[in-house]
N, C-alpha and C positions, 0 to 999 in steps of 0.2 A: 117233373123231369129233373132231372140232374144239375145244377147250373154251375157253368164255369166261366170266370172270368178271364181271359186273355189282356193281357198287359201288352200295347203296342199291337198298332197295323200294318208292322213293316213285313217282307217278304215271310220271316219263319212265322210270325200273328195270325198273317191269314189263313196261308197255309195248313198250320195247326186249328186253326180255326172253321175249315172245309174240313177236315178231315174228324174233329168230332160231331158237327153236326150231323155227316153222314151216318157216324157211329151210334145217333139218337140222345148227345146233349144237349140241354138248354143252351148255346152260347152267348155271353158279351161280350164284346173287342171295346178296350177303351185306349183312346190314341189322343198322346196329349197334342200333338200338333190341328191341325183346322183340315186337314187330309189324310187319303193313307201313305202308303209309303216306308216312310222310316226314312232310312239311309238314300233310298231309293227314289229321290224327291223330285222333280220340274221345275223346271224354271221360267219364263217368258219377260223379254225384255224386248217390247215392242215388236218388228215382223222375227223375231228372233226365237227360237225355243231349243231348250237344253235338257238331256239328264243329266242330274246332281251326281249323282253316285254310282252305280253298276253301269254298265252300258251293253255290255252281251250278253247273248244266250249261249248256254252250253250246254246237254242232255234236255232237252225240250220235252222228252219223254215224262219227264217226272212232274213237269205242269200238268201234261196231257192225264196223268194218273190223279191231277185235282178235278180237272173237266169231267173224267168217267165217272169221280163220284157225287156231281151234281147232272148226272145222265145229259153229259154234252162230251163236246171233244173240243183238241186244241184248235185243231185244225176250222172247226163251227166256228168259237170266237175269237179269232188273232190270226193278223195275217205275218208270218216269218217269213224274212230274206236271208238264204244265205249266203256269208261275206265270203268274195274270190278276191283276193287272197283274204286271207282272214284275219291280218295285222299284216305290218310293214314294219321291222328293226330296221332303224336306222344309226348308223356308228359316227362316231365322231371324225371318223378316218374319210366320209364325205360315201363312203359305201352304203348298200342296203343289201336286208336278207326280206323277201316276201314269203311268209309260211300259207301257204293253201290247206292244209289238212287233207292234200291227196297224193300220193305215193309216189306216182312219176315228175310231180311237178316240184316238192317238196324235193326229192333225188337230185331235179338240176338245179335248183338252187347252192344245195351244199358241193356239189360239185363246182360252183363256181369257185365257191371256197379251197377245197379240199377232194379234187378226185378220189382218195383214197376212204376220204369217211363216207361215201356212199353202202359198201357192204355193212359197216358199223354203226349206220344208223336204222339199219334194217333190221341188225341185232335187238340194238336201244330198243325199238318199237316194238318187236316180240319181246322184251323184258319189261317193258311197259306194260303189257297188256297182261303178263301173269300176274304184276303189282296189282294194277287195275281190277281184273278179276275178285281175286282174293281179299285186298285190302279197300277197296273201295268197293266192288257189288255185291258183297258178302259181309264183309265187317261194319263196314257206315252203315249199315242198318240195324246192328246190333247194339243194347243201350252201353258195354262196358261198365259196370255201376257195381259191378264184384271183382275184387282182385282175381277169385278164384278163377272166374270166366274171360281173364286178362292172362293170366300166366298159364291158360291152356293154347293160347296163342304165341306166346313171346316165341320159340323154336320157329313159327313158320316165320312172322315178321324178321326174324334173322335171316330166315334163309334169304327173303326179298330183299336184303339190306338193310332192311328198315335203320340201321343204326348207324347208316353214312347219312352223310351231308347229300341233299341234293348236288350241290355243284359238284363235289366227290365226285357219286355216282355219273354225273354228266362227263367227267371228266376220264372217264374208265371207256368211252366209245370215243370221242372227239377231243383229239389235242388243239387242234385248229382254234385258237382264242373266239374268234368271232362265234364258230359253232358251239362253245364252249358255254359263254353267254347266253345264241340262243335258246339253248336246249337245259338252261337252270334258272333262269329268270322268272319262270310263272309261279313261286309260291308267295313273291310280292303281289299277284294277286289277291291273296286272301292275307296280307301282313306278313309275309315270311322271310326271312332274310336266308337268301339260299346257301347262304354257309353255315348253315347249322342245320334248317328245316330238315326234318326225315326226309329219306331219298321215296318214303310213297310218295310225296306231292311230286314224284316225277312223272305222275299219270298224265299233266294237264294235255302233252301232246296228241296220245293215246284216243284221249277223251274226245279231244276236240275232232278228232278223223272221225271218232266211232258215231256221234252223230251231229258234227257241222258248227259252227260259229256262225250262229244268228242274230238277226239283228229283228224287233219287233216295230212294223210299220206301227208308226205315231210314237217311237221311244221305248221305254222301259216303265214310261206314265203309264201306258194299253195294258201294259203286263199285271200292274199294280190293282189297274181299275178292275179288270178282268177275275182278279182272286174277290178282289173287294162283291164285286158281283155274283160270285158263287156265295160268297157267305149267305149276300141279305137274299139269294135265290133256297139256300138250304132251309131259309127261319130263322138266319144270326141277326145279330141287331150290333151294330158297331156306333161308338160315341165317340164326335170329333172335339178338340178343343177339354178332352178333358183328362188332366195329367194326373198320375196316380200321386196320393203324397206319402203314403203308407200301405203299406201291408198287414191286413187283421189278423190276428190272432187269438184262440181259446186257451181259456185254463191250461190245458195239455201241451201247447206250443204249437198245434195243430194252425193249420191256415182256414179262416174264417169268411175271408174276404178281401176287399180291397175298401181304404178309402181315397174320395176324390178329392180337388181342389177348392171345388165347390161346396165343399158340406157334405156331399150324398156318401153315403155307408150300402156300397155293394156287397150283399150276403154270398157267399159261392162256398159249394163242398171240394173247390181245387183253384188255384191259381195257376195260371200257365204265362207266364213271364218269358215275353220276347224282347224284354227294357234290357239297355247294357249288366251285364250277370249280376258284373263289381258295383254299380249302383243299387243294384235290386239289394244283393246282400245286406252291403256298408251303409245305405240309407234309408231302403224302405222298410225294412226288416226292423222290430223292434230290438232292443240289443239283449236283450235274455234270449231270443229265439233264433240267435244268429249263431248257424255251427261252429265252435271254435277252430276247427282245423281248417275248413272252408275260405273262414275270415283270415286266418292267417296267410293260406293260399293265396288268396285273393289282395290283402296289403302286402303280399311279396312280389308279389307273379310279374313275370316279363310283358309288357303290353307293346302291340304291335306298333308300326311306325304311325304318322298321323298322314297329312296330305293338307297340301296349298291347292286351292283351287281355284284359277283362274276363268271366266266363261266371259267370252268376248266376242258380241256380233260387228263383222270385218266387212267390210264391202270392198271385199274382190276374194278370188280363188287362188289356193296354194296346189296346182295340181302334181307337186312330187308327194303330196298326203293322202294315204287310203283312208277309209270309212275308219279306222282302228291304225295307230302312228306310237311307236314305241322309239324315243331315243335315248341309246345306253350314254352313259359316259366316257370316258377316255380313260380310266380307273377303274375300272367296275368291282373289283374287290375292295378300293381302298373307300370307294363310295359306301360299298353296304356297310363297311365299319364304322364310317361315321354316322353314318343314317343308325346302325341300332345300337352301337356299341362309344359311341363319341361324347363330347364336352357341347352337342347342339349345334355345332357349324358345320357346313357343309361347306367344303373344297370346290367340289363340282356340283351340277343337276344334272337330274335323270327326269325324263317327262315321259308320261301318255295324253295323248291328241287325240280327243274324239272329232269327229267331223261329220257328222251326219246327213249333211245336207250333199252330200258325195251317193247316198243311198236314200234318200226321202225328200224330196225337193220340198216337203210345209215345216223342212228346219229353220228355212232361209231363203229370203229374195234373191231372183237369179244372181248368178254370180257370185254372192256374196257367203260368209260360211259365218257360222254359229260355232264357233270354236271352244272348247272345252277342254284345258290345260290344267293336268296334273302334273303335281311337283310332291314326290315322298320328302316329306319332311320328320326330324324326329317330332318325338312324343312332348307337350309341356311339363312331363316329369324329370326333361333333361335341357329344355328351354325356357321355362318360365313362361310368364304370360306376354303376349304380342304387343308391343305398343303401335299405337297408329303409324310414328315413324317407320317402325321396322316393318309393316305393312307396305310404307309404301317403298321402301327401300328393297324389299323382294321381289314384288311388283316388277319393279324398277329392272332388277337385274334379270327375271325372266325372260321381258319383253329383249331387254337386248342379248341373253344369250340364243332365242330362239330367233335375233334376226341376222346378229353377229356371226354367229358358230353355225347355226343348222339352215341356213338359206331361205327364212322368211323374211325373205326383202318388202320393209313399208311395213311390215305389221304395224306400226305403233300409229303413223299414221292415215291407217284406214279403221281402224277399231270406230263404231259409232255407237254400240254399247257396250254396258259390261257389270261385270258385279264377281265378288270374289267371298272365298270362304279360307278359314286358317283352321289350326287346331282350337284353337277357342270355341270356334262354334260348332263344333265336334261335340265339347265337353259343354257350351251352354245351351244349346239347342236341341241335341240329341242325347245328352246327360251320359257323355262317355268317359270313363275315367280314365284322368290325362289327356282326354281328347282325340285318344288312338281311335285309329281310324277304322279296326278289322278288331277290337279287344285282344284277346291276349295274343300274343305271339306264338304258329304253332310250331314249336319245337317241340321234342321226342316226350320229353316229362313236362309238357305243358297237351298232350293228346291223349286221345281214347282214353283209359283209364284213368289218367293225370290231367285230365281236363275235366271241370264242372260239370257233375251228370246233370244226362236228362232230367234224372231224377235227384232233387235237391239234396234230399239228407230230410228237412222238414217235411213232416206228413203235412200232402195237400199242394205243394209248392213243386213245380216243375218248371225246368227251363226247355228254350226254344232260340235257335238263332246259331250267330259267331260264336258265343262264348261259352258253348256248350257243343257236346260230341255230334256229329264227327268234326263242323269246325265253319270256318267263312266262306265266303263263294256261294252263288246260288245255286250249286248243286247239293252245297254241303249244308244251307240251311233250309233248305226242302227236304233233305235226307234228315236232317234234325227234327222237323215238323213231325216226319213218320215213325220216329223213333219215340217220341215223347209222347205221342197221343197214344202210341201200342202202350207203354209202358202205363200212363196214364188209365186206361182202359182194363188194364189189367188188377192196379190198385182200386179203383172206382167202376165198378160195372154200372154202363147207363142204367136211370131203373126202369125204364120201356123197352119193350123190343123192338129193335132199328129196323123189321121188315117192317111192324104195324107202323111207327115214321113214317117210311118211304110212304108207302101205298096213300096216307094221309095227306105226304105233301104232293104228291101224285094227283091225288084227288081233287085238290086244292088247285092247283095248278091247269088242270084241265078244265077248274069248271070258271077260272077267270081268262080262260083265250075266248 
């Protein structure tokens, strides 16, 4: 059989990693951490538990399309809640906007704001929905890896905007400041600062109506285990604790293999890298075999903001906080300036509050909440390394602007645990360059074509994940998974036929129940 080795167990890992199995490769996943994950990590600090990293579902659909091709469904193993309202902005001004993702409820909201944006944001969502369509149901699953197959598109993405600003585009339905913010804020979900990101990432509202803001009973850990489970259910074999240090290569500059930390020399006729892009390149890549244009890309390129993060078990409840707590700042443009564009200080914060134990009472002893506090912070490419001091000097000023400014009275003392992450351990832990938190930042020539293909440039060598097409967010690195193993599949035909597989692990399967 064919073998390939998979670099990283994080969400695009497995992903791409169910999806050739299916297709009838040999697969290895090697994951330098002791679990899967990635980005996507757990936490437990005593009756306390956290996700690290992502915390929603959005199109649940395209797990469910990993589940049909290990013959299960999503629905069989994972149980989804979906979130009413499905975040909560909260402004500095002591106001809230609660988005539902459903038409009548979402209408009286903005109406509290703005009677008048109500017909305009009816507009907004049917121009959403043709972005949607076209730029996301149709193009995210195309590889972009030819100019020629880019510039037969440029004319429509025009017509969609593609070449405003998100906030722009938000700002063409909604004068209303507040609506203004809500309705351009979501490409800092995947690293994007919405005064530049393309006006596609104006989908995320669109998306989130089309099918629901979920939340997965047990966390984002059940989602993780659940891919991890389809692999070793297809015939994959995944190795934890063991970190790539190299990328092999032949004579030809073809990819070979991988080596590990350990000594072992994994043989594979393909590499499928879900490790951050700008590492795979600039580090594991031997330097003869390292694309020049690529590398130059890559030592140029705009990297996304990074993130402080806070996780703190509280014994007592914040019940103005939904399951999902977004507070803007008092600035919000002058914030994203400094956040992507600044000398590393920040004026004000900006926070997302998970809260989970609002939707899964085994986050947290009654009463009590498992808090999970983000703070966008810039990149260490524009701050430097963190000293313990300024650790605890951020710390420091979180606690008191979330008890000061946004009405978390006692927060500091009812905390009875806690534990924290900076950009540091972004970049020493997760091996991200600069320690951004989403890799590159997407803006217009930093996407689809101007973004690291699926397909490397080196024969053998593919990527998977954020830092590759269509981009971050776990719709867009599921959408990545399917993109790279077609492309994949197309260079490398298994050399067994994936019906005679099936039937075998079929067979196999039937005869140990």
């Amino acid at each position: 059989m064919t073998r390939i080795v998979v670099i990283g167990a994080g969400f695009g890992g497995l992903a791409a990693a169910v999806r050739l199995l299916a297709a009838g490769y040999q697969v290895t996943v090697v994951e330098a951490l002791e679990r899967p994950g990635g980005r996507a990590g757990y936490l437990e600090l005593g009756p306390y538990r956290f996700d690290t990293g992502p915390t929603l579902i959005t199109l649940p659909s395209l797990l469910d399309e990993l589940c049909r091709l290990a013959e299960t469904s999503l629905e069989n193993e994972l149980e989804l809640v979906r979130l009413r309202p499905a975040y909560r902005i909260m402004f500095s001004d002591g106001t809230w906007f609660d988005y539902w993702g459903e038409p009548e409820l979402d209408e009286a909201e903005i109406a509290r704001y703005d009677r008048a944006a109500v017909p305009a944001f009816r507009s907004y969502m049917t121009a959403t929905r043709r972005i949607y369509e076209r730029a996301f149901g149709d193009l995210a699953r195309e590889p972009f890896d030819s100019l020629t197959s880019f510039l037969r598109v440029v004319p429509e993405l025009l017509a969609l905007r593609a070449h405003e600003s998100v906030y722009r585009f938000a700002g063409r339905f909604f004068r209303e400041p507040h609506l203004r913010m809500v309705f351009s804020f979501h490409p800092l979900f995947i690293g994007g600062n919405p005064l530049r990101a393309s006006a596609i990432y104006s989908i995320v509202p669109y998306l989130e109506r089309l099918e629901g803001v979920h939340f997965a009973r047990g966390g984002m850990r059940a989602v993780v285990l659940l891919l991890a489970r389809l692999v070793e259910r297809l015939g994959g074999e995944i190795r934890y604790g063991s970190p790539v240090t190299r990328i092999l290569t032949d004579h030809r500059g073809a990819v070979a293999g991988v080596a590990l930390a350990n000594g072992d020399l994994l043989p594979a006729k393909a590499v499928v890298a879900n490790s951050d892009v700008a590492t795979t390149v600039l580090d594991l890549l031997p330097p003869a075999s390292r694309p020049q244009l690529l590398r130059l890309l890559l030592a140029r390129a705009r990297y996304s903001m990074s993130c402080y993060l806070l996780y703190l078990g509280v014994a007592r409840r914040y019940e103005q906080l939904r399951h999902h707590t977004i507070i803007m700042p008092l600035d919000y443009e002058q914030q994203l300036r400094e956040l992507f564009d600044g000398n590393g200080t920040l004026s004000e914060l900006a926070f997302y509050l998970h809260a989970p134990a609002h939707t899964d009472a085994t986050f947290a002893p009654p009463q009590h909440e498992s808090l999970y506090i983000l703070v966008p912070v810039p990149h260490l490419g524009k701050t430097g390394e963190w000293s313990a001091e300024q650790r605890r000097a951020f710390r420091d000023r979180v606690l008191t602007t979330l008890e000061a400014l946004h009405g978390l009275d006692g927060l500091r003392e009812a905390i009875t645990a806690q534990a924290e992450w900076t950009p540091m351990e972004f970049r020493d832990v997760l091996r991200s360059r600069h320690g951004a938190a989403f890799s590159l930042e997407p803006t217009l020539l930093q996407s689809a074509y101007f973004r690291p293909h699926n397909r490397s440039g080196i024969p053998g060598l593919y990527f998977v994940g954020a830092g590759t097409h269509p981009g971050a967010g776990l719709p867009g690195v599921l959408l990545s998974a399917a993109v790279t193993s077609r492309v994949l599949g197309e260079d490398i035909p298994p050399e067994r036929d994936r019906l005679v597989l099936t039937a075998e692990r079929i067979a196999r399967e039937r005869g140990t129940r």
